[in-house]
Every structure is written in C-alpha cells, then in structure tokens.
C-alpha positions as a printed Julia matrix, in Angstrom:
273×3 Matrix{Float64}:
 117.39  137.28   95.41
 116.71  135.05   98.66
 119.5   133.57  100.14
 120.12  130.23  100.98
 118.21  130.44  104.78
 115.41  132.28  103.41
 115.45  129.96  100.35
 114.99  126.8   102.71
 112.5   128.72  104.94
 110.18  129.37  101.5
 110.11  125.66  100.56
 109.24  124.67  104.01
 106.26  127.26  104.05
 105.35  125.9   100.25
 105.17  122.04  101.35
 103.05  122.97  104.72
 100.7   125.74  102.23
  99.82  122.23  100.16
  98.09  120.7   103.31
  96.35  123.32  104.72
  95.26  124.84  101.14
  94.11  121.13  100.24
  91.77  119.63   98.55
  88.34  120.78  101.03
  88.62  124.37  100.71
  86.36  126.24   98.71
  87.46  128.74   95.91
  85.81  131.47   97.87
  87.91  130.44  101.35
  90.84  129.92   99.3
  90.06  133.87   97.82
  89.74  134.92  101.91
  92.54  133.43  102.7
  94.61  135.01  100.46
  93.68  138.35  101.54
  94.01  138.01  104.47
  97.81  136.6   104.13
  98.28  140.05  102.19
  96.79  141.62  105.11
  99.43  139.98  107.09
 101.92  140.65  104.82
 101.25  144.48  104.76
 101.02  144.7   108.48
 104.67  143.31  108.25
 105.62  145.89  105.78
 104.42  148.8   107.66
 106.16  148.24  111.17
 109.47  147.88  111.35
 109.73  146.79  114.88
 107.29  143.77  114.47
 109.1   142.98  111.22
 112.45  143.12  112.71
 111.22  140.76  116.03
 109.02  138.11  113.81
 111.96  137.97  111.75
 114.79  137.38  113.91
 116.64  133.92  113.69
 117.68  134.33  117.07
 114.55  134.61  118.76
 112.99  130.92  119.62
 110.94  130.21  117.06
 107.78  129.13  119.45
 108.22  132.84  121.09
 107.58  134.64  117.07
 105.04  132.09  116.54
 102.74  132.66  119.7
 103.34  136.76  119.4
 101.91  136.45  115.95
  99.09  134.65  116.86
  98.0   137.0   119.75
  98.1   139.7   117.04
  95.95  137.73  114.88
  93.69  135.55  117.18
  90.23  136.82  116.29
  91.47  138.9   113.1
  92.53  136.38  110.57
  90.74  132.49  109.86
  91.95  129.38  110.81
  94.24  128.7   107.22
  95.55  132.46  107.39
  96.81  132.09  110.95
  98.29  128.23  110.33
 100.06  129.82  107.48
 101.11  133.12  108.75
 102.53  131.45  111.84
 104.66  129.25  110.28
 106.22  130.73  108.49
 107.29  133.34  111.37
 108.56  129.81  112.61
 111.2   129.52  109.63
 114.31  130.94  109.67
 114.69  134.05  106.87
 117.92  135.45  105.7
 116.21  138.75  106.26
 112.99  139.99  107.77
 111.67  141.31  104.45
 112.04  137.75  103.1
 109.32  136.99  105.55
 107.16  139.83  104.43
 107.42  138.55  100.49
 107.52  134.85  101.87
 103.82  135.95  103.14
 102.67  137.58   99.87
 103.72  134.71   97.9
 101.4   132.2   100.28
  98.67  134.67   99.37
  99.59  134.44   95.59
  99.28  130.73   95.87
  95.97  130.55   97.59
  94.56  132.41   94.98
  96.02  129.63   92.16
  94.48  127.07   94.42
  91.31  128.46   94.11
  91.38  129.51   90.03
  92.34  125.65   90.15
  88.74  124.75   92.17
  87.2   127.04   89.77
  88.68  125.7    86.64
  90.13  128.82   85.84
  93.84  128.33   85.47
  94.67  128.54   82.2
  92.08  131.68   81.84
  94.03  133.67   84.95
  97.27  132.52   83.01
  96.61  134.06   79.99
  94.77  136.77   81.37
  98.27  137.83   83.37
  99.98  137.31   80.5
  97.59  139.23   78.31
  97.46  142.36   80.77
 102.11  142.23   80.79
 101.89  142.92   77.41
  99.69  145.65   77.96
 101.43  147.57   80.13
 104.65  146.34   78.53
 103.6   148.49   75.14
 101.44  151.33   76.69
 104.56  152.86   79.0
 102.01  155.69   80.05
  99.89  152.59   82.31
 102.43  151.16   83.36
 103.72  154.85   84.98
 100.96  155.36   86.36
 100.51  151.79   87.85
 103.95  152.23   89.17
 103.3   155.79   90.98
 103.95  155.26   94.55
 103.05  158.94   95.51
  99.32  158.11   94.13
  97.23  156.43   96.75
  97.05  152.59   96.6
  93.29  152.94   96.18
  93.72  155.55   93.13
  96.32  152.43   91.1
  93.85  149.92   91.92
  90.62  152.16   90.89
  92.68  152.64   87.37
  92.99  148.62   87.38
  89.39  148.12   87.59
  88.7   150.83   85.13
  91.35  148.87   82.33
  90.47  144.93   83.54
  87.22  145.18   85.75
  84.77  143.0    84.41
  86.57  141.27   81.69
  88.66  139.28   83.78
  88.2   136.05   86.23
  87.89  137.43   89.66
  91.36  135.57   90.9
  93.29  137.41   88.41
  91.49  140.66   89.07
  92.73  139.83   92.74
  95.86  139.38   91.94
  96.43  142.19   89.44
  95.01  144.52   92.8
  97.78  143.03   95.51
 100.44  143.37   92.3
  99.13  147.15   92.19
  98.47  147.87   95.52
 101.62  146.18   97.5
 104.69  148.48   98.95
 106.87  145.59   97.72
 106.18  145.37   94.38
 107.35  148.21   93.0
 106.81  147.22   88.92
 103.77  145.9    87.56
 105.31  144.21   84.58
 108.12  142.24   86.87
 105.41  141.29   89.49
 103.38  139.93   86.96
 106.06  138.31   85.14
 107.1   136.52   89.07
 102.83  135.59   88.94
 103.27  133.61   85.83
 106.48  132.22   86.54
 104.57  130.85   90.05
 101.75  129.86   88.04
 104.34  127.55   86.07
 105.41  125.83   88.91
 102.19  125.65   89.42
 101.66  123.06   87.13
 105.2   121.39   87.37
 105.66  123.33   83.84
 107.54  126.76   82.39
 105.9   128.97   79.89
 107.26  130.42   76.51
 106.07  133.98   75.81
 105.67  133.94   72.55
 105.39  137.62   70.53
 104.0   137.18   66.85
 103.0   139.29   63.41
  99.67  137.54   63.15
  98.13  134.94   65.15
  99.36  131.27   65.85
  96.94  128.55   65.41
  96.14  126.15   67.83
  98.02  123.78   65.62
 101.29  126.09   65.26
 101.03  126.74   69.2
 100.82  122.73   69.68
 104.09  122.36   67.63
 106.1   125.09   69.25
 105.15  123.83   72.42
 106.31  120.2    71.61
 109.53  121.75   69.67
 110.79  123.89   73.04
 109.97  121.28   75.67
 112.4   119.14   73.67
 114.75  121.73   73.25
 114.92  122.56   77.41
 113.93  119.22   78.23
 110.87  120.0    80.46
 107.27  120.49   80.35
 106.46  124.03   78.1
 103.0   125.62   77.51
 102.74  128.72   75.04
 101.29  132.23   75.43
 101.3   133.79   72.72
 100.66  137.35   71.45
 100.34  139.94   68.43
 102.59  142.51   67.5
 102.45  143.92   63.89
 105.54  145.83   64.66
 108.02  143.18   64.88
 106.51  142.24   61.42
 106.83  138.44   61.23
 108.31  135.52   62.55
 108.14  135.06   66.32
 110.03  136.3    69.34
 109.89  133.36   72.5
 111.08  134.06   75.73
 111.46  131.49   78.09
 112.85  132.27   81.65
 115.56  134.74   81.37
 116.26  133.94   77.68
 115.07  135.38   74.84
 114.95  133.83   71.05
 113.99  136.66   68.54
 113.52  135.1    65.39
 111.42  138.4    64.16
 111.73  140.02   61.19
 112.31  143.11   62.78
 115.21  141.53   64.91
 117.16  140.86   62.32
 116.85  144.47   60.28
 117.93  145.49   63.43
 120.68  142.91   63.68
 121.29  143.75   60.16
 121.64  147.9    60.66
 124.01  146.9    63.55
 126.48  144.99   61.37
 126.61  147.6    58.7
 127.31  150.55   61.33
C-alpha cells in the first residue's frame, strides 16, 4: 500500500496523464505510448542504481527529471517522455512506487485508447471474463504466475488462451499483467485493472457470480439496487457458476455478499459442526 508521499505523487502524475493523453491522440499513439511507459517502467525495475537515484526525494527534482530524459531522448515519443519525466519529478515514499506509479500511466493510456475505440465496456468484461478463468482453472493461473518460465513463454500461453478473441487493448494489457516483474499474480493484477477501469468511469463494479445467467433486465435492477445501497455509481459483471447452484454471490471492493445456495449449505454444515 502507497503511503501518503507516494499517494500525493500518483494523483499529481494522474491529473498531468489527463492533458497529455487528451482528447487528439489516436488509439494507436495512445497503444505506443503505453508501451513504451512499460518500457520505462521495466528499465526501472531492472537497475537498482537508476531506481534508487530517480527515486530519491532528496535529489532536486529538475536534476531526476533531466537524467531521465537524456536516457530517453531519442528512445521514447514525445507523451512517453512528458509522462515518464514527471513523474521522476514527484516525490515517492519509495523508489518502487515510482516503478508501479509508471506501469499504472501505461495501464491508463491503454483505457484512453479502448475509450477512442469504443471499446470500454468490451476490455471490461473481457478482464473480468479472463479473472474468472484463471480464478477456477488453478493449473493457468500457476503457470501464468511462474517466474522461473521466461516472460515470453507466460505471454506465448496468453495468446494461445485469449489471442484473437479479445480487443487488442485488453490483449495488451493481459501481456504487461503477465509479463511484468511486479506483478507477481495474474488474478490480483487483473482485479487492480478493473478496479482502474472503474475509476475510469467515476464508477465501481459488482462482480457478480450466478447459477444461470442474469438478464439484461435482472442485471439493470441489481445495478440500480447496489448503487443505492453504497451510494455511488455501480455497473455489473456478471458470471456463471453451476457450482454455487443458485442465487448470486456480488463482490464489490473488498466485500463480498454470498447469497448462493451453496453459501448457505456451507453456512449451514458450519453451524451443525
């Protein structure tokens, strides 16, 4: 968890990442951006010393911002650099706050562009779609998790699961969630993805687990029940599982509702024991 520096630091990079990620970049510049922010982000993660001297508070801020850029000048574009170089400007609890602080930018460039491409509620669900995947099939998840196996070898076992049947930005953002030394769990980095996609859109999101399938109708009503239950703006993913054999389990945030028949059996075996 950030603390409070880094915390301010990530909300000044976030409000300066809405004007240079504005409205006249292209999806596809948007896409290069964000690579090249992971690129950043990676270079970070693999040398300590360059970590340790972009993040130091007590370095001027001017001196971290110009070294950066006279690593980058020529490597990264325009956007990349702006970004990357402020936020070696902020001040971060910790240098590895700068490295994730970088990784999220990328993450966001990629929402801007599924936004330009009309996407967003396709990547959403496609995230969300692909958690409970791996959630259920612990095998893929393993193996997606196996830091002794080459980066290249996770991401080639991506493409062979998603490739194809997915919209490029969440195929690019399944392959940084894979591929990245600092996230070391596909199902939490995923779950962090759709919590920044909420914010995204000013919103949070219910996961919502059911038997059989939810109308659009029944989805419509939940929706409208839990955002006046929390008192803020709440879409609904939903999902099947047979096993928990009816009713519906909703997770929102941290907390979970399990209103599923097989919740209470289980609830049910526990009070009898």
């Amino acid at each position: 968890m950030m603390r409070s520096a880094s915390r301010q630091a990530l909300a000044a990079l976030r409000d300066h990442e809405d004007d240079v990620l504005g409205a006249r970049a292209s999806a596809d510049t948007l896409m290069s951006v964000a690579g090249e922010l992971y690129a950043v982000a990676a270079l970070l993660t693999a040398q300590p010393r360059l970590r340790r001297t972009l993040g130091d508070p007590a370095a001027a801020p001017e001196r971290r911002a110009n070294l950066l850029e006279g690593l980058l000048s020529g490597q990264v574009g325009k956007q990349a650099l702006d970004i990357a170089t402020t936020a070696v400007q902020q001040r971060w609890s910790s240098p590895w706050d700068l490295c994730d602080a970088l990784e999220s930018a990328g993450d966001d460039a990629l929402f801007a562009a599924a936004e330009k491409q009309k996407s967003f509620d396709r990547v959403e669900d496609e995230l969300f779609r692909f958690e409970r995947i791996v959630e259920n099939e612990g095998e893929i998840a393993g193996l997606l998790d196996e830091t002794t196996v080459e980066p290249s070898r996770r991401t080639a076992l991506l493409d062979s699961l998603v490739e194809d049947k997915v919209a490029p930005v969440t195929l690019a953002l399944l392959h940084h969630a894979v591929a990245s030394e600092r996230k070391r769990n596909i199902v939490l980095a995923i779950d962090d993805l759709l919590e920044r996609a909420a914010q995204h859109r000013n919103r949070s999101v219910a996961r919502v687990v059911s038997a059989v399938p939810l109308t659009d109708q029944q989805e419509q009503q939940l929706a409208d029940t839990l955002t006046e239950m929390y008192g803020r703006p709440i879409s609904v993913r939903s999902a099947l599982d047979p096993d928990i054999r009816g009713g519906l389990v909703v997770r929102v945030g941290d907390e979970v509702i399990d209103g599923s028949v097989a919740g209470r059996f289980a609830a049910a075996r526990a009070r009898l024991t």
